[in-house]
C-alpha positions in Angstrom: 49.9 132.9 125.2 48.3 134.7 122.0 50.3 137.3 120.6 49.8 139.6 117.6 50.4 138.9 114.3 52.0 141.4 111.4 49.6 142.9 109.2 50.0 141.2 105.3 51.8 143.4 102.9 47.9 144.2 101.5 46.5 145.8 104.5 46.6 149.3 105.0 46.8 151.4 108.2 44.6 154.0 106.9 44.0 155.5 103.5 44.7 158.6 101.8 43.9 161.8 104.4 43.1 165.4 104.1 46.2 167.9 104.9 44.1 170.8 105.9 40.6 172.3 106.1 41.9 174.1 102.4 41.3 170.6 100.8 37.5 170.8 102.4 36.9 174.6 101.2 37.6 174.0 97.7 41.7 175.3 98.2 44.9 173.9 96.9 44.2 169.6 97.4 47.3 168.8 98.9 47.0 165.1 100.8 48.9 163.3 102.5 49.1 159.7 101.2 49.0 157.0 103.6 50.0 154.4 101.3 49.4 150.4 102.1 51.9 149.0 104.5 55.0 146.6 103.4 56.9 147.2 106.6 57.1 144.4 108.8 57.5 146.9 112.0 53.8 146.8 112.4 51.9 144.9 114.8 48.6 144.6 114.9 46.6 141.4 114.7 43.5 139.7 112.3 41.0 142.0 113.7 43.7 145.0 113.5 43.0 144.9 109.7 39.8 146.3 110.6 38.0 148.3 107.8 39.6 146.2 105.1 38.2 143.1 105.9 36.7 142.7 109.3 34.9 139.6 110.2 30.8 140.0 111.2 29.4 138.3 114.4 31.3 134.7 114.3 28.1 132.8 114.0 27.8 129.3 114.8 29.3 127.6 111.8 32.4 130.2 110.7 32.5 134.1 110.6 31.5 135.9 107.6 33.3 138.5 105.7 31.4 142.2 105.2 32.2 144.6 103.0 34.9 146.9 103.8 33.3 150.1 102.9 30.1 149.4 104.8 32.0 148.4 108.1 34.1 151.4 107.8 30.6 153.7 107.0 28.2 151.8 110.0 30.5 151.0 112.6 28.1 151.2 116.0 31.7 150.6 118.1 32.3 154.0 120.1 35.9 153.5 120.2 36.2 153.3 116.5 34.3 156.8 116.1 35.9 158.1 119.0 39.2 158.1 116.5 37.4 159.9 114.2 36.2 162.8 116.9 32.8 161.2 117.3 30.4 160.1 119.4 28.2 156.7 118.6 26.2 155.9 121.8 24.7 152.7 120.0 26.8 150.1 122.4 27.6 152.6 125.3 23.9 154.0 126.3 21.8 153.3 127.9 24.5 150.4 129.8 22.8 147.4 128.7 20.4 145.2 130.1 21.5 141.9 128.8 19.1 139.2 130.8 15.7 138.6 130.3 13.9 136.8 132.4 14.5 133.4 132.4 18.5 133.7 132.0 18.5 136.3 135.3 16.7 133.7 137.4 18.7 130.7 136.2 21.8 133.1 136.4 20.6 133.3 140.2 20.2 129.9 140.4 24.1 129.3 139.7 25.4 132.2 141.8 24.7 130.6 145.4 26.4 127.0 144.2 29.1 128.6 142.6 30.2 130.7 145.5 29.9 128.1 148.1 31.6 125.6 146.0 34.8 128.4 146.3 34.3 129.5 149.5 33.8 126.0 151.3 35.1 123.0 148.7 37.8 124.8 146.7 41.0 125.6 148.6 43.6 128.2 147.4 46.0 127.8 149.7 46.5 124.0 149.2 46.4 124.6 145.5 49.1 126.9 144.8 50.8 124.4 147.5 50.7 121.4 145.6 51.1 123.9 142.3 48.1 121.9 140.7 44.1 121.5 141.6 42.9 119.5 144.0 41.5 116.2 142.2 38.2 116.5 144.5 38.0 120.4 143.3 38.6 119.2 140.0 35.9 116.9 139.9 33.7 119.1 141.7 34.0 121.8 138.7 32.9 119.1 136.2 29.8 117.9 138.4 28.9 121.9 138.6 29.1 122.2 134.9 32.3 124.9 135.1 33.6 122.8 132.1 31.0 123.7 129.6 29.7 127.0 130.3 29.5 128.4 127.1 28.3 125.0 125.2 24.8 124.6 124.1 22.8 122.4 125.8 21.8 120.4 123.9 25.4 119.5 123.3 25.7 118.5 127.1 26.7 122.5 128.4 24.9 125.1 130.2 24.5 127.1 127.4 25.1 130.3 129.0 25.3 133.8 127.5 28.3 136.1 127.3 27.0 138.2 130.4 26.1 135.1 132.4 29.4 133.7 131.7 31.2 137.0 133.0 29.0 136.8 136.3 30.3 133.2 137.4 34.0 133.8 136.1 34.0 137.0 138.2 33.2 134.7 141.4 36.0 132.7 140.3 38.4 135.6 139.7 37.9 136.5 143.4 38.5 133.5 145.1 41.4 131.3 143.1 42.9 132.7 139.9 45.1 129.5 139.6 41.5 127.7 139.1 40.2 130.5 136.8 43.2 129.9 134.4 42.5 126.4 134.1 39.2 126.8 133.6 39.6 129.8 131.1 42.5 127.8 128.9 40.0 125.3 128.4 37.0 127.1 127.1 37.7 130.9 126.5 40.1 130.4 124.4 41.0 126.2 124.5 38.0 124.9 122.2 36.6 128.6 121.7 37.7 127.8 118.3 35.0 124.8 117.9 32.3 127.2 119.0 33.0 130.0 116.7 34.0 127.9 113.9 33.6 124.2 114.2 31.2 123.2 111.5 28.2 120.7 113.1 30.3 117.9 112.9 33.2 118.9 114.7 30.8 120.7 117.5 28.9 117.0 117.6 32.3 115.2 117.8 33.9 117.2 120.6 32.1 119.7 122.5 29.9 116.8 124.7 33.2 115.7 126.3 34.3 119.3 126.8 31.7 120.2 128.2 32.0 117.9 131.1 35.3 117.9 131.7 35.8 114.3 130.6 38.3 115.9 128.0 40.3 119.3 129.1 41.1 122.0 126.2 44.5 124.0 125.6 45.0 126.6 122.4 48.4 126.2 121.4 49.7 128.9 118.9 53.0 130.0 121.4 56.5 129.3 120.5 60.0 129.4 121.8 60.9 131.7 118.7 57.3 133.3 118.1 56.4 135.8 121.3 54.3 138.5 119.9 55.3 138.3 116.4 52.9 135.1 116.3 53.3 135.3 112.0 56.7 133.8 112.8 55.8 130.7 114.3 57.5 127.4 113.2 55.3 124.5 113.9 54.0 123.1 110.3 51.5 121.1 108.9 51.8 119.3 105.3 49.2 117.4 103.1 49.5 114.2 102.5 49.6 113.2 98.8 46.6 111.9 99.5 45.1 114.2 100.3 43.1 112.6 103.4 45.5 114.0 106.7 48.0 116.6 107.3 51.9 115.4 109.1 52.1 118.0 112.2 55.7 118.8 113.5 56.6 121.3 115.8 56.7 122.5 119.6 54.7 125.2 121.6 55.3 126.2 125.1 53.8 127.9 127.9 50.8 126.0 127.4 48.1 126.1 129.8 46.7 122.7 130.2 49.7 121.6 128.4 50.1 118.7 129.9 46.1 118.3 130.8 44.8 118.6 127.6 43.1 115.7 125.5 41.9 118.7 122.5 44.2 120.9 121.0 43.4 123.8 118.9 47.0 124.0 117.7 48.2 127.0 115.0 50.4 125.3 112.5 52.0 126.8 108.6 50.7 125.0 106.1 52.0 125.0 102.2 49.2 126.8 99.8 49.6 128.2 96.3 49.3 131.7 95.9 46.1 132.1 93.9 47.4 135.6 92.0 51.1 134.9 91.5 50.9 130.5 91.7 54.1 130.7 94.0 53.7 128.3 97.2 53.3 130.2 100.6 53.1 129.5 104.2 49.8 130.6 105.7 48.5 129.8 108.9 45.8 127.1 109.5 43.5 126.4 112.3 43.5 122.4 113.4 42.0 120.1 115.9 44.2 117.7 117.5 43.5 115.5 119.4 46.2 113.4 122.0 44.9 110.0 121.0 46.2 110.9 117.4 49.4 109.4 118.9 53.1 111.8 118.1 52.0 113.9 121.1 54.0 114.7 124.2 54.8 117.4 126.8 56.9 118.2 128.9 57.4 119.0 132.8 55.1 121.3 134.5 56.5 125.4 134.4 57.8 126.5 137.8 56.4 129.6 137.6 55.8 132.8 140.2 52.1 132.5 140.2 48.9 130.1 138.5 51.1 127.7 140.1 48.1 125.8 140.5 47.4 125.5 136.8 49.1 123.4 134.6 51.3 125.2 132.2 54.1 123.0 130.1 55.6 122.6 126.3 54.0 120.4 124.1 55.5 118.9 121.4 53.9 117.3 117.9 56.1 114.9 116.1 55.0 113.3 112.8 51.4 113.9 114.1 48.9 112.4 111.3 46.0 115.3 111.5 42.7 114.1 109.7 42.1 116.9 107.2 38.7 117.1 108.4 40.0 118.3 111.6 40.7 122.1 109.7 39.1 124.5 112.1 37.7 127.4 109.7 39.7 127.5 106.0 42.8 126.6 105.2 45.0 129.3 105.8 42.2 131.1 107.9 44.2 130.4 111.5 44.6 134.1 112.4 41.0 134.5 111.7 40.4 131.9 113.8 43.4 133.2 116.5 42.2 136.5 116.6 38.5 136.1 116.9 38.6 133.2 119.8 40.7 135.8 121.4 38.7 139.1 120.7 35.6 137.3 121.9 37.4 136.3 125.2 39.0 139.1 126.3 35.9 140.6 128.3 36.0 137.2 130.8 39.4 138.8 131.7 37.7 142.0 132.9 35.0 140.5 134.7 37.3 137.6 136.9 39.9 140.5 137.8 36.7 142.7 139.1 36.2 139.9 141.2 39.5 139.8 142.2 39.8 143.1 143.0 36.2 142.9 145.0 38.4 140.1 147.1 41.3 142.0 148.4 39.9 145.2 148.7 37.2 143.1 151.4 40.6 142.6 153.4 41.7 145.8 152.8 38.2 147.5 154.2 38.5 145.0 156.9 41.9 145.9 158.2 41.2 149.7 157.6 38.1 149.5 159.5 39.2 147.6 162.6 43.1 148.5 163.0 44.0 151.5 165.6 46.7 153.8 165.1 47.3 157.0 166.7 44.0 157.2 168.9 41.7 156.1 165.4 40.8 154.1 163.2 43.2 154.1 160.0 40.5 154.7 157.5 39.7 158.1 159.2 43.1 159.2 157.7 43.0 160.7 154.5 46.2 158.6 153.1 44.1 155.5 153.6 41.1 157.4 152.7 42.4 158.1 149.1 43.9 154.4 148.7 40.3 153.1 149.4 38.8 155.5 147.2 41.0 154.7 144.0 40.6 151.4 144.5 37.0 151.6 144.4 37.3 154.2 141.5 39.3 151.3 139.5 37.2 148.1 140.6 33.7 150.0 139.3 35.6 150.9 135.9 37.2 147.6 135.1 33.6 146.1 136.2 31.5 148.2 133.6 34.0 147.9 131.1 33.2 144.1 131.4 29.2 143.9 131.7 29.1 146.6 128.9 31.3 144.4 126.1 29.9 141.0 127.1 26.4 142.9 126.8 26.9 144.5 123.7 28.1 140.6 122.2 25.0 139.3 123.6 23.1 141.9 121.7 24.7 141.0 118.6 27.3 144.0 118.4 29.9 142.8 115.6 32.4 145.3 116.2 33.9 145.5 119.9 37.7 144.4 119.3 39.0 147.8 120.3 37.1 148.2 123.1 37.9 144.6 124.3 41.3 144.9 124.2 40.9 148.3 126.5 39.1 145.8 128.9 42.4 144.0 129.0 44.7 146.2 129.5 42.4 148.0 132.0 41.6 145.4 134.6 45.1 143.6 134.4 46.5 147.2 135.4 43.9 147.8 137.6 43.6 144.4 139.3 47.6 145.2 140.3 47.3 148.4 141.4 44.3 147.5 143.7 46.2 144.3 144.8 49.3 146.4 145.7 47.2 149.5 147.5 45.5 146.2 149.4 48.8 145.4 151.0 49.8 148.9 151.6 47.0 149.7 153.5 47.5 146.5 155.5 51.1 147.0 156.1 52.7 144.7 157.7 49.7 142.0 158.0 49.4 142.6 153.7 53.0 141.2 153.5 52.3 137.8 155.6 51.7 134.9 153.6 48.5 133.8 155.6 46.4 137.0 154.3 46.4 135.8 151.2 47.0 138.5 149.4 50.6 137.9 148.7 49.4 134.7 146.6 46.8 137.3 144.7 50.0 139.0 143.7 51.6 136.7 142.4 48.6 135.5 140.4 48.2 138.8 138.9 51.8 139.6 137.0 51.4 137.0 134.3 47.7 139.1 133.3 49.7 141.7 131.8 51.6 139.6 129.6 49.4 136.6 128.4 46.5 136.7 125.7 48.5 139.6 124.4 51.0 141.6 125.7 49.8 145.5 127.3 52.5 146.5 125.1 51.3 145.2 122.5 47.7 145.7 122.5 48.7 149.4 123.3 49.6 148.9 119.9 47.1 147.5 118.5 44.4 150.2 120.1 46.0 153.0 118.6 46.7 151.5 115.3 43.1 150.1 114.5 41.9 153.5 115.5 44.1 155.5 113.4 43.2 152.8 111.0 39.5 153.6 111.3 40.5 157.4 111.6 42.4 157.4 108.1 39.3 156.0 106.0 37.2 158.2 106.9 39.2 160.9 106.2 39.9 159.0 102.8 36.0 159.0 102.4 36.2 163.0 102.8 38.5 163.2 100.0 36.8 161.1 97.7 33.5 163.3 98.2 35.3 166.0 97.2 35.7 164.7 93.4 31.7 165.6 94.0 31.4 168.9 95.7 27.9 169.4 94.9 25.8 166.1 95.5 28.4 166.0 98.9 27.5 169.7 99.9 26.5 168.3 103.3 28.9 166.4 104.3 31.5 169.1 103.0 29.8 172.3 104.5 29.4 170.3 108.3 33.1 169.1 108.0 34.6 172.5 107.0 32.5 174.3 109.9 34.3 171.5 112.4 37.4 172.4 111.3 37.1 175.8 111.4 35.5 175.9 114.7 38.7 173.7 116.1 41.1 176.3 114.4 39.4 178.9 116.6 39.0 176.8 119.5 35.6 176.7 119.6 33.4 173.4 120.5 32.3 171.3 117.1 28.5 170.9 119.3 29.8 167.5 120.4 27.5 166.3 123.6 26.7 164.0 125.1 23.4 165.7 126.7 19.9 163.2 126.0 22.6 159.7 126.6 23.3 160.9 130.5 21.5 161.6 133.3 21.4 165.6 133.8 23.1 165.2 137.2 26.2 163.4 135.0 26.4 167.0 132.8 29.4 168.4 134.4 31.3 164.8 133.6 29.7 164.5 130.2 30.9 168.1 129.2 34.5 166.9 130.1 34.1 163.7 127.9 32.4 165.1 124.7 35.3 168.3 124.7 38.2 165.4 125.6 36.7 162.8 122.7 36.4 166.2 120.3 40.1 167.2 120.8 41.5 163.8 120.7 39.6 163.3 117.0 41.7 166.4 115.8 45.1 165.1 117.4 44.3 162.2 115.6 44.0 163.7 112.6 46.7 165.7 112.9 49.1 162.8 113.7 48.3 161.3 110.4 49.0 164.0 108.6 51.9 164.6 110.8 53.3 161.0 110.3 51.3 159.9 107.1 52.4 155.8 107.0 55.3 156.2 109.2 53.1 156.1 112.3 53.3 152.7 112.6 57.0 153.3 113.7 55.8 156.1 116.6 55.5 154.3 119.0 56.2 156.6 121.9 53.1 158.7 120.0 51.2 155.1 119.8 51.4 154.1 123.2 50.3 158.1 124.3 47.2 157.6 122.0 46.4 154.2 123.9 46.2 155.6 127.3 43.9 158.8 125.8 41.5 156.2 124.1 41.5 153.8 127.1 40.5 157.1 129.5 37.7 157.9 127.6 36.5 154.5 126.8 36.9 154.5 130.5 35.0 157.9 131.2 32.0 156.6 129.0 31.5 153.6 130.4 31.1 155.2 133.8 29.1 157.9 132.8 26.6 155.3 131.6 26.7 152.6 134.1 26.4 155.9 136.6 23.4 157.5 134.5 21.7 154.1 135.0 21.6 153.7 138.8 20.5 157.7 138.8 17.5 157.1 136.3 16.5 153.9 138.5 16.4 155.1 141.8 19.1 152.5 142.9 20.6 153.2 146.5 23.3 153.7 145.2 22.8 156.2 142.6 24.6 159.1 145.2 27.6 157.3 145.4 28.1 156.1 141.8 27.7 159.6 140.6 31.0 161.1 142.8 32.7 157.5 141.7 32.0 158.8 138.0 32.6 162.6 138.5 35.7 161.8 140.1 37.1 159.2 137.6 36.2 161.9 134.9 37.8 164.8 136.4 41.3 163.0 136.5 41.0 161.1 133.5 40.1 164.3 131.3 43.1 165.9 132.8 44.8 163.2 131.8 43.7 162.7 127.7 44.3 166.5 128.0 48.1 166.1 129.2 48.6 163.2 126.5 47.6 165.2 123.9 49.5 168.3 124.9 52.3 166.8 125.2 51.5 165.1 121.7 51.1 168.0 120.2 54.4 169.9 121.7 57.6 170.2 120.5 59.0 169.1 123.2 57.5 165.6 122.6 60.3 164.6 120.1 63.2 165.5 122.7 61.7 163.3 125.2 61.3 160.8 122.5 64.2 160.7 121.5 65.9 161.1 124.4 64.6 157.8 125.8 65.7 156.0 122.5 69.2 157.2 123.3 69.1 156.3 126.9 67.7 152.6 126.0 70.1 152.0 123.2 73.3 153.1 125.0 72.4 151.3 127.9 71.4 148.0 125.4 75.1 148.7 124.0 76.4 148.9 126.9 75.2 145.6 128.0 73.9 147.1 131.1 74.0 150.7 133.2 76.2 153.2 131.6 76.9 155.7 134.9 79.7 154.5 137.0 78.7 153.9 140.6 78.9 157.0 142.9 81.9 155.7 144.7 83.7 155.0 141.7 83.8 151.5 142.3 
């Protein structure tokens, strides 16, 4: 299970910002300072240093540095400008169209196969049963090619794009999430790390037998003292004197495939001399291991709530002699590596859970439409009426959030981590809410073991905390943003030490400001990206995006560099930028259907009114409250509820009865 990493004492959170519209007009300069971050409080991970050194598009061999000003200027991602009270409709609009041809008919090809293999080969039941995969399914998976999906191939995989690979993980996702994990651990994340970074040799070496299955994956960077603060993690790796291998020892647990796995990509600290200061430091490498390098052993399966049918145990390296060949990236590079096999995963999430959610909602309908109550059917009833209608609400969000992020990688977008981990957080939420609503509108039959849907349940909890903790990730989404958020207002500041040849730039960001003091709308729209039936919704998103650029603003003047310890305020910024990511995703997926004639066109537009209408109320309650008073009492009055109750060792009220 990944979790993030503390940002290096070098890495800011944002840079210096502008205290008030004076500083724009020519008035008194008073700023702010956001000054680089020492504290160890903040979590955020690789891709959280964002504008300071964000990686490209991973290309085949090893992803490439670009320079930090020109990220921070050109950044197509509409979540980072959405920090900054902007709208880039680069990667949202249109919703993308990421087949041609010849991948939509092979992708059609696959479809049929795939869903037949899970609805008549694969059992779920038996699975979580026997808390492992059948070996017939098993082999099965690796005659279809499930192991390899990703893999070029000419390097013995199917060679599939990022929006094929969401389509056939999504028919997984709804019929055995116990298979998807074990399928997932192995190549979203298990030798992701070869594919984004393995130089030719290492891809020629090991992807062939991945690809087939003949050798199962796991990523290993989890510890028993390292949850989400992965920067503390113990496991080391030390260079020979000669040079030639590294000796591994350490232990990582909760590893899917644990105890499967023949390939490792395993996180280890490694001893390197400071270049500046010539001190030696611990940084974290990237390796390949592989099981037949001998010092490699695991333990028991996990008994765990759910995924039972997936292997998940601890695997332990003892004196492991690592070629140093088998470096995956640069030494020292492993959260690089971490961080990007993860950031590039993330969407697969999103599109198995919409799958998910597409299965237990078709038992849901079902019951609703068949079961008598009271004279009726129970979906003539408007309690069951709104459950269905949520549901649907949550299922079409979480499954444009996915098709639009694994589109926008396949057209080359370098900049999507914010908006990937919104996916996550999203659909893991959503998938449990649906799931729960599912049962509750089958009562008592939703309860039973034999509908299924119990199992689902089970399945679903661990979503929420592997690959990132929601927590955390909240986290991380509102720190990269006010990340983002801060350098451009550092970028104001610095045109001002050139009022004349910036006299553009100045004069349109004092009239924004000034038309926010007097509540007036900066011109933000959205009008020429939707369709004009979509205005009413589109209105509601541009005048939500526009006020949440100015609380964001005004938090970091607010807070300056003492942000990173809000995180009451952090995780309030989250929700807001996961609404609207939310609300734009619709809007575009539903502008689509409208501007194509699809059948559906009618009922995607009230899915995307709908969502809007709530979720702007929502942003606009977030940041009401952000920006009361009233906000700091409620703070703080849950940080002295927790920590009496944390001293207390448990409830501090006596019981009613008084004993």
């Amino acid at each position: 299970m990944m979790l993030l990493r503390k940002v290096s004492q070098s890495s800011a959170v944002c840079g210096s910002i502008l205290r008030n519209p004076a500083v724009l007009s020519g008035g008194q300069r008073q700023a702010a300072i956001v000054l680089p971050v020492s504290n160890g409080r903040l979590y955020a991970s690789q891709a959280a240093q964002a504008v300071l050194e964000k990686p490209a598009a991973v290309g085949s061999d090893a992803a490439t540095k670009v320079e930090k000003k020109a990220v921070a200027a050109e950044s197509k991602s509409f979540a980072v400008n959405m920090f900054k009270g902007q709208i880039a409709t680069a990667q949202v609009f249109p919703f993308p169209k990421a087949l041609n041809g010849e991948q939509e008919q092979f992708l059609q090809e696959l479809v049929g196969p795939v869903s037949k293999f899970f609805e008549e080969v694969n059992d779920p039941v038996k699975n979580d049963a026997l808390e492992k995969v059948e070996d017939h399914t098993m082999e099965g998976l690796k005659e279809m090619g499930a192991f390899g999906l990703q893999v070029p191939a000419d390097l013995g995989g199917l060679g599939l794009s990022n929006t094929q690979y969401a389509r056939l993980v999504e028919i997984v996702g709804g019929h055995d999430l116990g298979v998807g994990i074990t399928l997932g651990a192995h190549q979203s994340i298990g030798f992701k790390g070869i594919l984004l970074f393995g130089n030719k040799a290492q891809k020629e070496k090991y992807l062939p037998k991945l690809a087939t299955g003949e050798h199962i994956a796991a990523f290993c960077l989890t510890e028993p003292a390292s949850g989400s603060d992965a920067a503390s993690i113990k496991t080391t790796a030390v260079l020979s004197p000669c040079g030639k291998h590294y000796i591994m020892n350490g232990s990582k647990i909760w590893i899917s495939n644990g105890g499967l796995a023949e390939i490792f990509t395993v996180f280890a600290k490694t001893p390197m001399k400071d270049p500046k200061t010539g001190e030696m430091m611990d940084k974290i490498t990237a390796f390949i291991v592989e099981r037949s390098f001998g010092g490699i052993t695991h333990g028991p399966p996990e008994k765990k709530m759910g995924i039972k049918a997936s292997n998940t145990a601890e695997v332990y390296f003892e004196d492991v002699r690592v070629p140093a060949d088998c470096v995956l990236g640069e030494v020292g590079g492993g959260f690089k590596v971490a961080m990007n096999i993860l950031n590039n995963g993330r969407f697969g999430m999103a599109a198995a859970l919409s799958g998910t959610m597409k299965g237990v909602m078709a038992k849901a309908i079902d019951h609703a439409a068949n079961r008598t109550q009271f004279g009726n059917k129970i979906h003539t009833y408007g309690a069951i009426q709104e459950k269905v209608a949520r549901m649907t609400m949550l299922q079409y969000v979480t499954e444009s959030m996915a098709y639009m992020i694994s589109g926008n990688m396949d057209s080359g977008a370098t900049d999507f981590q914010i908006e990937a981990a919104i996916s996550k957080i999203f659909a893991s939420e959503a998938a449990w809410t649906v799931t729960d609503e599912s049962i509750q509108v089958m009562g008592g039959m939703g309860f039973m073991k034999d509908s299924g849907v119990e199992r689902v349940m089970r399945d679903l909890r661990i979503f929420r905390i592997f690959e990132g903790t929601n927590d955390i990730l909240r986290l991380f989404v509102a720190l990269n943003g006010f990340q983002n958020a801060g350098n451009h207002l550092k970028s104001l500041q610095k045109a001002l030490k050139n009022p004349i040849g910036n006299a553009g730039l100045l004069a349109g960001e004092i009239t924004k400001r000034a038309k926010r003091k007097a509540g007036l709308s900066t011109g933000l729209t959205l009008q020429g990206s939707i369709h004009p039936e979509l205005a009413q919704s589109g209105d509601l998103t541009a005048k939500a995006i526009e006020q949440f650029g100015a609380v964001i603003e005004e938090l970091l003047v607010k807070h300056g560099k003492k942000i990173i310890d809000e995180q009451f305020v952090l995780k309030r910024v989250a929700d807001c930028a996961i609404d609207l990511y939310a609300m734009v995703v619709v809007l575009s997926r539903a502008s689509r259907s409208l501007s194509q004639g699809h059948p559906s066109a009618q009922h995607e537009k009230m899915l995307c009114d709908t969502w809007c209408m709530e979720a702007h109320d929502r942003v606009m309650r977030d940041i009401k409250l952000l920006r009361s008073g009233q906000s700091k009492q409620l703070f703080n009055n849950m940080r002295s509820i927790s920590a009496a109750v944390v001293e207390n060792g448990g409830l501090v009220s006596p019981h009613p009865l008084g004993f």
